[in-house]
N, C-alpha and C positions, 0 to 999 in steps of 0.2 A: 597347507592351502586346501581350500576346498574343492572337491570335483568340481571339474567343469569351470572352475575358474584358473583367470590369466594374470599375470603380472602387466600393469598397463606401460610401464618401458618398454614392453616388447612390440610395444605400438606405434608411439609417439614419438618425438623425436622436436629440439629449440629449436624456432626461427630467431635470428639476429639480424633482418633486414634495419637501415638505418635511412631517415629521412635522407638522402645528400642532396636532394632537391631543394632544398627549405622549405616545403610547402607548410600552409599552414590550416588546410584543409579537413574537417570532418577530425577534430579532435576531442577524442574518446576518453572516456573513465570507466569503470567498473563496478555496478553497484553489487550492495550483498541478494538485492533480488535476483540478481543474476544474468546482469540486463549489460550491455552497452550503453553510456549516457554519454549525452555531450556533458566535456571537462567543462568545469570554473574554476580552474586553475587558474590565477593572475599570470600572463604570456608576456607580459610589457617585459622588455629586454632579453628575453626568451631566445636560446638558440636553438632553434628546431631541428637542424639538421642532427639533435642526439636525440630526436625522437625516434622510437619504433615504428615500423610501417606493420598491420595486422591486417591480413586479406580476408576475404570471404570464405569460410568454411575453417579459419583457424582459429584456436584459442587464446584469451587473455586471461592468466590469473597473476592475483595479487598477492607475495608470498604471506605478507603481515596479517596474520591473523585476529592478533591481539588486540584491536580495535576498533570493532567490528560487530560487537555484540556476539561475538564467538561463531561468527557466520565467516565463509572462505568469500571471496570477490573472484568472482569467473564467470565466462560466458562465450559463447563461440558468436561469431561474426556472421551473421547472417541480410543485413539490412544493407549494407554497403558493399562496393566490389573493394573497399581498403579505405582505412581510418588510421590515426593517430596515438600511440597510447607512449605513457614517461616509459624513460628508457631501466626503472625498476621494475616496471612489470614484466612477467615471463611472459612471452609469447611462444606458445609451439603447435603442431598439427599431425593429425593422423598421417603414420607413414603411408599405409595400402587400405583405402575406403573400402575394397572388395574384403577386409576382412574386420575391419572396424567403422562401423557408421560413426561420424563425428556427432549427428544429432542423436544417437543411440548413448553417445559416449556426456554427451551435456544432460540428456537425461539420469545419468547414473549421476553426476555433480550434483542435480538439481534434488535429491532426497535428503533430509536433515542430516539423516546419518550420515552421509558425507562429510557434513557441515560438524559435527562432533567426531569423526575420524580425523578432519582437518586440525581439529584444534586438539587433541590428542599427539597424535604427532608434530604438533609444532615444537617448537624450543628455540630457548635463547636470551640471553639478563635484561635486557634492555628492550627489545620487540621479538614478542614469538614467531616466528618462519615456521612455514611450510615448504622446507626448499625444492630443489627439484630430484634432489635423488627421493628426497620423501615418497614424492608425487610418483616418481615412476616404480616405488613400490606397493603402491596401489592394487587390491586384487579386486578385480572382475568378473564377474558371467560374462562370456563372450558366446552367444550362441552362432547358430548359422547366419548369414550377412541377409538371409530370407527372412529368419525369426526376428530380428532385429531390425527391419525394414519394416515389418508386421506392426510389433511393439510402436515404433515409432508412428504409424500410419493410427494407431490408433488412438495414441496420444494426442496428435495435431489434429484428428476429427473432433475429440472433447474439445480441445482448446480452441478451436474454430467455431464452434458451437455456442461457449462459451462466451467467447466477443461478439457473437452476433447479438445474443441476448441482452449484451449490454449496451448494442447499438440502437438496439429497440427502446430500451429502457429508458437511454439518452435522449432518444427524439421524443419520449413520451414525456420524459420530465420539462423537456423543451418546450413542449404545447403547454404543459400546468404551467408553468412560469409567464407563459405568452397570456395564457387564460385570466392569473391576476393581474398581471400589468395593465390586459386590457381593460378588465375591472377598476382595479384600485391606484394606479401610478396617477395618475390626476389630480386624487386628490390631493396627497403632497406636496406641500409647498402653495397651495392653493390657499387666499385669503379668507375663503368663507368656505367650511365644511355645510355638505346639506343637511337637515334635520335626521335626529337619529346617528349622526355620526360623531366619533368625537375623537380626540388624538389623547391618551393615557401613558404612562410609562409601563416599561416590560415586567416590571414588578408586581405592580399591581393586576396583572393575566396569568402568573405563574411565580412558581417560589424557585430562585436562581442559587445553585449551590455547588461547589467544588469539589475537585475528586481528590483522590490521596495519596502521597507520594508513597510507595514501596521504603517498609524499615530498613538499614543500612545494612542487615546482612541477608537480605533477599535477593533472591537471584531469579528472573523468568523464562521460565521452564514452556522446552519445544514439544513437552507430551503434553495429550491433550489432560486436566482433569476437568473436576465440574467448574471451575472458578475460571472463566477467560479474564484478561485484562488487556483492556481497551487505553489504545496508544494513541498518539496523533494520529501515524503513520494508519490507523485504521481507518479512520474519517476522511468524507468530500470527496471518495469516489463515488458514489452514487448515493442518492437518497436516502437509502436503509443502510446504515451501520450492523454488519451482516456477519454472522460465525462465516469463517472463510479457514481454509488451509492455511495461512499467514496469520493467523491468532498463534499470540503466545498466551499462556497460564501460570497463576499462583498455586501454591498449593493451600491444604485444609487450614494450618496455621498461620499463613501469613494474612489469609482472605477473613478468618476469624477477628484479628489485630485492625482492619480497616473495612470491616464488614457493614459498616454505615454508609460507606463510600458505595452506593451498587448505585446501577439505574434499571427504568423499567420500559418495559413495551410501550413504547410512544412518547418517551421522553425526545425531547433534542438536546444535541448536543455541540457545544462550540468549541471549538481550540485556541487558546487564550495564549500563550507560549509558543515559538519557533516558526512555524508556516499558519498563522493566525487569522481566523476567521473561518476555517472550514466547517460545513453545518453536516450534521445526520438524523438522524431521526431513527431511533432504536427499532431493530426489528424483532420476532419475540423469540428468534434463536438466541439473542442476547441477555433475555430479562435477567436480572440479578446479577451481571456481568461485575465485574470493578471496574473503572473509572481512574486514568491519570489523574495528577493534581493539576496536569495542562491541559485541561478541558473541562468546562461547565456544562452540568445539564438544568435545561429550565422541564421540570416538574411540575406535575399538580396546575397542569394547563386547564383556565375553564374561561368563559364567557366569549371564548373564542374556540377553535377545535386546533389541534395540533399542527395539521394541516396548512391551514391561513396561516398561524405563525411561521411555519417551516417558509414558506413560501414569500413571507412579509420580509421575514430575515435575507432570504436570496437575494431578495429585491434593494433590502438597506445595504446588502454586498454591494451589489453592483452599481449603486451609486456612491460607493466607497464612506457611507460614515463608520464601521466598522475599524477603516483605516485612520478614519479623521479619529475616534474613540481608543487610539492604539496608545500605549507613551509608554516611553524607554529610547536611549539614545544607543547603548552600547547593548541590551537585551531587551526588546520590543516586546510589551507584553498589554494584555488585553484586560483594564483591571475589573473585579465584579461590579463595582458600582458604579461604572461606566455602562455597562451591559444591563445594570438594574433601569440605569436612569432612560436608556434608549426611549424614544418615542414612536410609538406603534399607532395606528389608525383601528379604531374599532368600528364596523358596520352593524347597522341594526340588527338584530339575530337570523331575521328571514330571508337579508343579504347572505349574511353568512352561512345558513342552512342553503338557498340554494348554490352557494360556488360549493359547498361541500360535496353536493350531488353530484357537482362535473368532474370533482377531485376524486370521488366513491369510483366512476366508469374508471378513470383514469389508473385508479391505486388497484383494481383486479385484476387488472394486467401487469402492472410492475410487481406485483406481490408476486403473479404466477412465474415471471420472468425470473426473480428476486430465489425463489424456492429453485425452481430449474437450476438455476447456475450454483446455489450451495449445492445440488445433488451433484452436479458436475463435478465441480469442486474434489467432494468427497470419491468419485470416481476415479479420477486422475489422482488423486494420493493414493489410495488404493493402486491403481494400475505403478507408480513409481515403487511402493512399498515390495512387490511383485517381482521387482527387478532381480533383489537378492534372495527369493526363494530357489 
């Protein structure tokens, strides 16, 4: 064992409270981001009272590893005073917080290498576990309850920081979107467009092309190299589809095999498969990235600016043709030539060059926003990385 490191049994210790209430209150899952979600489990007939009760400042993890994308599922309770999780989940909590911070101790969870510790020591023929003796032979840095208070304080300032920047980001994008509607939602659906304007398909504004699925003995990889590959799960958080600590990567040989497949600085992109319709718009930490096969980028944008379209697309979201253009009954998918065929409103070019100038103020502030929070980003892995020096 290394200096200065602790065995984490020496910490922690199961809880086995059980609903006997019935309630069916604030019921919880465990995602691999490491989050509390509310369940979609189907409850119809459901006996709650073999659920687990999880309090505030206690952990839920999921022993099953194996399904998961080699990620552990855990997360410590912080949002509620107590929630609901299946009664397979372990639930347990710091013995004595005066010598173990619980958010000191989710922070050591939250580092990949965890997440490959975990599935390291799992086993088993049928579902690999992580059980509990596993878990409580865990070793740690366990510093002072001061240095570890420290750590933590400084992590939650990044991370506060972080969200604020996206709240910014959010209202800003919220004005451009107010800003087309107020412009251009009129005209749709209107029996007479005014001169100069005219309704085209998306085809004809840009070349609409697919990504490429990973050959069958690929595996993607949580170190970074130069080949990111862009998943759903990356798109439709904000505007810019953005290098982030949550990118995974291919390596030199697999990204050679589907090296056609990349996109560029100012493509968009749509997700066509699973949670379908999310839009991004490539930021240029991404350029040359790969590309799912569940998601299309439209390319080689012209007679419009990237912009209008990103924004034209929001706009066919929200009035759900996107949805109405979906088809599949048992796998919903989004097919290209439904998205070729889409119809787009084009404005005379002096239209369009002046909303680009409200979109220009708009984009120097989400870009600076956009840059801040990867640096953050990259700070806070750093600072996680830290843990185990």
């Amino acid at each position: 064992m290394k200096e200065g490191y602790r065995l984490l049994g020496d910490f922690i210790r199961q809880v086995d409270v059980r609903n006997t209430d019935g309630k069916e209150e604030n019921l919880l899952g465990v995602s691999v981001q490491k989050m509390f979600i509310p369940s979609i489990a189907n409850t119809v007939g459901t006996d709650f009272t073999k659920y687990k009760v999880v309090k505030r400042g206690q952990f839920t993890y999921i022993p099953d590893t194996s399904r998961r994308g080699d990620k552990i599922g855990i997360a410590l309770l912080t949002d509620y005073d107590e929630g609901l999780v299946s009664n397979i989940y372990t639930v347990f909590e710091v013995k004595d917080e005066n010598e173990l911070l619980p958010e000191y101790l989710m922070l050591w969870f939250s580092r990949p290498e965890f997440d490959r510790y975990a599935r390291f020591k799992s086993h088993g023929s049928v579902r690999e576990i992580m059980d509990w003796d596993e878990m409580c032979k865990v070793e740690l840095p366990v510093p002072s309850i001061e240095k570890q208070r420290s750590i933590v304080k400084a992590y939650n300032t990044i991370t506060d920081r972080i969200e604020l920047k996206r709240k910014i980001n959010d209202n800003l994008e919220a004005t451009a979107q107010a800003v087309f509607q107020d412009q251009f939602a009129s005209y749709y659906g209107c029996d007479k467009l005014p001169e100069g304007y005219s309704i085209v398909s998306l085809d004809s504004l840009c070349t609409v092309k697919g990504g490429k699925r990973l050959p069958a003995d690929c595996e993607l990889l949580d170190d970074p190299t130069e080949h990111p590959y862009i998943r759903v799960r990356d798109v439709g958080g904000s505007r810019y589809v953005c290098l982030t600590d949550q990118f995974q990567y291919i390596d030199e040989e697999t990204h050679q095999a589907i090296s056609r497949y990349i996109v560029n600085t100012g493509d968009i992109v749509i997700s066509i498969v699973g949670t379908i319709g999310l839009l991004g718009k490539i930021h240029s930490s991404l350029d040359k990235a790969n590309l799912t096969e569940n998601c299309v980028k439209l390319a080689g944008i012209h007679t419009v600016t990237s912009d209008y379209l990103y924004y034209t697309l929001c706009y066919k979201k929200q009035i759900k043709e996107i949805d109405l253009l979906t088809v599949g009954a048992v796998q919903a998918k989004l097919p290209m030539y439904n998205i070729q065929s889409m119809k787009i409103l084009v404005p005379p070019t002096k239209v369009i060059s002046d909303f680009q100038k409200k979109m220009n103020a708009l984009d120097e502030q989400i870009e600076a926003n956009t840059m801040e929070i990867q640096k953050l980003n990259e700070l806070r892995s750093v600072l996680l990385a830290k843990l185990s020096d």
